[in-house]
C-alpha positions as CSV (number, residue, x, y, z in Angstrom):
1,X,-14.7,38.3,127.2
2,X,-12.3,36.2,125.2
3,X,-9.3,35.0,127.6
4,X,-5.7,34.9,126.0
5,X,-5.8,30.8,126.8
6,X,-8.6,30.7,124.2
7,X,-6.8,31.8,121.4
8,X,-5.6,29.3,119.6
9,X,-4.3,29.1,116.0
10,X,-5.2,26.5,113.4
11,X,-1.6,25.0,114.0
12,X,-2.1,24.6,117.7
13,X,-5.9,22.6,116.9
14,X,-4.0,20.5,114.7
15,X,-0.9,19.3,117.0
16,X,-3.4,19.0,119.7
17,X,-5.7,17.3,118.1
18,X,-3.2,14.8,116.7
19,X,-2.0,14.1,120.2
20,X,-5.2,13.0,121.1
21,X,-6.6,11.1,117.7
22,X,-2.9,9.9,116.2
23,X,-5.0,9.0,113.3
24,X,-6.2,12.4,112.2
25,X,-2.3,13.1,111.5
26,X,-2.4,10.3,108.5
27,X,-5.6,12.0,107.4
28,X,-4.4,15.7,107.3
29,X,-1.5,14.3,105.2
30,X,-3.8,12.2,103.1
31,X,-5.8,15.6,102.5
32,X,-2.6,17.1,101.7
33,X,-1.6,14.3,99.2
34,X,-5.3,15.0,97.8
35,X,-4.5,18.6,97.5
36,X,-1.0,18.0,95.5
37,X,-3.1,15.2,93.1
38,X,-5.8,18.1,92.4
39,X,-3.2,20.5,91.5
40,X,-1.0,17.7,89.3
41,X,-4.2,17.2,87.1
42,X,-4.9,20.5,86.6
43,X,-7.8,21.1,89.0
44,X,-6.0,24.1,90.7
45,X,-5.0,25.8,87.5
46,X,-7.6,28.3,87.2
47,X,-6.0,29.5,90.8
48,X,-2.7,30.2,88.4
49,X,-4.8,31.6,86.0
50,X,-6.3,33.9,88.3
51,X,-3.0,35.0,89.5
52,X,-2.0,36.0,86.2
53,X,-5.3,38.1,85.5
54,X,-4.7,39.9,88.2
55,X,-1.0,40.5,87.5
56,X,-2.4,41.6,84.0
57,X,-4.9,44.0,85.7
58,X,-2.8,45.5,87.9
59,X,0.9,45.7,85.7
60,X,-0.5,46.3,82.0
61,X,-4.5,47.0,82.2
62,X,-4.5,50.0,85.4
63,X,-1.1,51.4,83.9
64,X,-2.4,51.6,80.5
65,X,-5.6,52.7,81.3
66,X,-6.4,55.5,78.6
67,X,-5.6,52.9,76.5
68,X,-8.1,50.3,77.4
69,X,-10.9,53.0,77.8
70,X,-10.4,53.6,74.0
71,X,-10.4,50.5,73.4
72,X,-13.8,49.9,74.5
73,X,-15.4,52.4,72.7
74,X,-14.0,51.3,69.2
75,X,-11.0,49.0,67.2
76,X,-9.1,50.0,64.6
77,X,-6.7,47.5,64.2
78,X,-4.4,47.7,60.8
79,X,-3.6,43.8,60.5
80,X,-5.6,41.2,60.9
81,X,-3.6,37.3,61.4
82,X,-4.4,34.1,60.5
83,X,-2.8,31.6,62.6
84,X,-2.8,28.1,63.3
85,X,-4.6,27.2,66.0
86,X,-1.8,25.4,68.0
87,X,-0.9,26.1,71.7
88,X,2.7,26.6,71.0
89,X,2.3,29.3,67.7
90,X,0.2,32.4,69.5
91,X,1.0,35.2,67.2
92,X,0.5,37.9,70.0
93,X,3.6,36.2,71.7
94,X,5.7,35.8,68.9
95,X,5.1,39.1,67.4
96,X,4.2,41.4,70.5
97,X,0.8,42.3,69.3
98,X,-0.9,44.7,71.9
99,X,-4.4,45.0,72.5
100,X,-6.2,46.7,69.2
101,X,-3.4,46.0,66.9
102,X,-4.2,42.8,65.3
103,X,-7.7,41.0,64.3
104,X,-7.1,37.1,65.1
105,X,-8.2,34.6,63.6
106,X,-7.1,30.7,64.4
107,X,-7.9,27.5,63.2
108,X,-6.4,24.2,62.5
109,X,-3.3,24.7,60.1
110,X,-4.0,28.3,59.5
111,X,-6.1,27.5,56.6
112,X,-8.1,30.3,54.6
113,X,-10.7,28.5,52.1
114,X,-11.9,29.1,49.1
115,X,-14.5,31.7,48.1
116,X,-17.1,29.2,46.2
117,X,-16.4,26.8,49.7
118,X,-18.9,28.7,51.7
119,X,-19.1,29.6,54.8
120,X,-17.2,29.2,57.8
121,X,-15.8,31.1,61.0
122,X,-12.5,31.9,59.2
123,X,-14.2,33.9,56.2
124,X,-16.6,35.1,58.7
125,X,-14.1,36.9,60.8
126,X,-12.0,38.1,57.2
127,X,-15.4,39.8,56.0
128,X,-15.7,41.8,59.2
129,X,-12.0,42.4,59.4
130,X,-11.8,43.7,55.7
131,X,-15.3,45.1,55.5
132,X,-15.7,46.4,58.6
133,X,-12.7,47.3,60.4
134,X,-11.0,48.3,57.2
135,X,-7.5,46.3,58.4
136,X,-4.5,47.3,55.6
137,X,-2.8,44.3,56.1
138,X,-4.0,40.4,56.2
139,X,-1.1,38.1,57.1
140,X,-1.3,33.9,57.4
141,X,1.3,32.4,59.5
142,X,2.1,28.8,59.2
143,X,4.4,27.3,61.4
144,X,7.4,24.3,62.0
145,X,5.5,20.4,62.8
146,X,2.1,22.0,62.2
147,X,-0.3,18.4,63.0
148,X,-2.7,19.9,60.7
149,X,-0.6,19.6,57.5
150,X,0.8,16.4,58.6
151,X,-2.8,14.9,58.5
152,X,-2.9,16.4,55.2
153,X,0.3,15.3,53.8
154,X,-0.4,12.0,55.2
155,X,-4.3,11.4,53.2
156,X,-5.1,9.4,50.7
157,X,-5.4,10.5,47.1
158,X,-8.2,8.4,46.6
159,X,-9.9,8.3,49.8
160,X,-12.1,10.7,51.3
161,X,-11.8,11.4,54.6
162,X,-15.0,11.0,57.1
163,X,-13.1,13.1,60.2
164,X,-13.3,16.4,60.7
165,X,-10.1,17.4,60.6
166,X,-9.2,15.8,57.1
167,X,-12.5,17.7,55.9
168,X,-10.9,21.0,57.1
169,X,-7.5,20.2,56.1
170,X,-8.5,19.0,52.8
171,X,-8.8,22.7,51.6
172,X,-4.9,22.7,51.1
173,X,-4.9,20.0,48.9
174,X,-3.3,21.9,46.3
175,X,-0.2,22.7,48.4
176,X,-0.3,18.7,49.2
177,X,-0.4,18.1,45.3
178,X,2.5,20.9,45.2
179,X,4.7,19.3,47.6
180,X,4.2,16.1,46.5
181,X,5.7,16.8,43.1
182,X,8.2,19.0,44.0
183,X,9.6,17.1,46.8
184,X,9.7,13.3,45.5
185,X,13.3,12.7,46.7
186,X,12.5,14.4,50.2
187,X,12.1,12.2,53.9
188,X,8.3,12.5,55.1
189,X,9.1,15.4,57.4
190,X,11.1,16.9,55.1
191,X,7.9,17.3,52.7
192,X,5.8,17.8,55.7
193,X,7.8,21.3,56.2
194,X,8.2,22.2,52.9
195,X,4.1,22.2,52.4
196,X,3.5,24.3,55.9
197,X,4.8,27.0,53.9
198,X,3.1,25.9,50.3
199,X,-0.1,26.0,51.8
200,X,0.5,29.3,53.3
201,X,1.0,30.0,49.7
202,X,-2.2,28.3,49.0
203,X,-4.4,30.7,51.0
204,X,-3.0,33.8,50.1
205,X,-4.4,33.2,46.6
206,X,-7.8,31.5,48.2
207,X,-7.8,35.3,49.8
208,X,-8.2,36.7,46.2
209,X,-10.9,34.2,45.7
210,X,-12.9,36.6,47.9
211,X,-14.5,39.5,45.7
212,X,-14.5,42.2,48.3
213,X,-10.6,41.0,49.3
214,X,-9.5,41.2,45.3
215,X,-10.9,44.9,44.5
216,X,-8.9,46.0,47.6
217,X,-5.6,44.0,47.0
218,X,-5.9,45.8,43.1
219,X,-6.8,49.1,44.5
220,X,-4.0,49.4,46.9
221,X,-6.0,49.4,50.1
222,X,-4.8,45.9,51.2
223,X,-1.9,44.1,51.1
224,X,-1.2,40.5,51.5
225,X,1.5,38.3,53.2
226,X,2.6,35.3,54.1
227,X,4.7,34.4,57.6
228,X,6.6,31.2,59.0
229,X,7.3,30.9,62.3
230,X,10.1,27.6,63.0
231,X,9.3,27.4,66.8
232,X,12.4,24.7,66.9
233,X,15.1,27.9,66.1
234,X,13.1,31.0,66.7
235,X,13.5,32.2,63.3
236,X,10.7,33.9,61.1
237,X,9.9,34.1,57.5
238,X,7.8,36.6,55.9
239,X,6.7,37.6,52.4
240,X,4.3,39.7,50.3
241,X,1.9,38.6,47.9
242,X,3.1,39.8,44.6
243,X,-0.4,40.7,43.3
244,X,-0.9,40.4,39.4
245,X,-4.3,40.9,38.6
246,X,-6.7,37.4,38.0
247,X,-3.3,35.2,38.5
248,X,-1.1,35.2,41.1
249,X,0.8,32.4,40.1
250,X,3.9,32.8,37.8
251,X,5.6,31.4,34.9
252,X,6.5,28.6,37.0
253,X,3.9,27.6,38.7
254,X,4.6,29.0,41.9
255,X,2.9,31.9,43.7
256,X,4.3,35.1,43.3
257,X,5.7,36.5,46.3
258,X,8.5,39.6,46.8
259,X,9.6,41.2,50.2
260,X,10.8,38.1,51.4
261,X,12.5,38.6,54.7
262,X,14.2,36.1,57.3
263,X,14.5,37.2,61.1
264,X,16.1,35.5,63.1
């Protein structure tokens, strides 16, 4: 039988035991200061992360359970996004997309290629959206000190890049030929922002460059638009392609857009 003067708590080892060893005190502290490190440098995070899941579960996921259990037997989302990939810009947050709404697809400065480019994860995901899931609605999304376009304003005209990311980011190149004659006069950062939205521009008519994308745009089973989120004053552009058939670029030069709308 277990005697009431054997039950002793953790607390009760630990001050005894530090009254007979004074050194295991500095070591439980140094533990301690071990534990606090691990959490400073992100070891512990997946314990927050957990938390979260669970919150998610419990608060969203068990109260909207009909929800979920349609979910998993089919999607029929009508937009799918193109965002950048940034940790700061995720379009769920900023636009409240719940599960099975939106088809997302991020990469480095929200770029969409070209059709004769080939293949790559971006196009990938657009076939399956448009093809497949028969979304009504494709929307880019560039956003306010975007790293990707500032690599791209900041290239070379006659230098090819060897990195990866100047590879990728070279498919805006035309905005980056845009800006730069349009915005002579302008500060660095000043032309920096003006081609985060010009290369939005950029691939929404790479998106007609796509066959499949085109005949649906004509035929008034997809639309497509252009978004601008400026994370500095939460405000929000967004815009419609204006589709002409075989040239979406006006009189001007400039893409043709209509719609626009500012939210802020």
């Amino acid at each position: 039988m277990t005697t009431t003067s054997n039950l002793w708590t953790n607390s009760d080892l630990r001050l005894q035991a530090s009254r007979e060893l004074p050194g295991l005190t500095k070591e439980l502290e140094s533990d301690k200061s071990e534990r606090m490190e691990r959490v400073e440098h992100g070891t512990d995070l997946f314990d927050e992360m957990k938390q979260r899941f669970l919150s998610f579960k419990k608060h969203k996921y068990m109260q909207n359970l009909e929800l979920y259990e349609k979910l998993a037997k089919d999607q029929a989302p009508k937009f799918m996004v193109i965002a950048c990939a940034d940790s700061r810009v995720c379009p769920s947050s900023i636009l409240g997309f719940q599960p099975g709404e939106a088809f997302v697809v991020r990469n480095v400065a929200n770029m969409v290629p070209p059709y004769e480019n080939g293949p790559s994860e971006t196009n990938a995901g657009l076939e399956f959206a448009v093809n497949s899931l028969k979304v009504e609605n494709i929307l880019v999304i560039g956003h306010s000190r975007c790293g990707g376009i500032r690599a791209l304003m900041s290239m070379h005209d006659d230098v090819e890049t060897s990195s990866l990311i100047g590879s990728w980011v070279s498919v805006g190149m035309n905005a980056r030929v845009r800006t730069k004659a349009a915005t002579k006069l302008l500060n660095f950062d000043q032309q920096c922002k003006h081609c985060e939205k010009e290369s939005v521009n950029c691939s929404l008519v790479n998106l007609l460059t796509y066959p499949w994308v085109e005949e649906k745009v004509r035929n008034g089973e997809l639309a497509i638009h252009g978004g601008y989120y400026d994370f500095v004053d939460c405000a929000f552009e967004k815009w419609t392609l204006d589709y002409k058939e075989s040239n979406p670029i006006d009189k001007s030069g400039k893409v043709a857009v209509k719609d626009r709308a500012f939210w802020f």
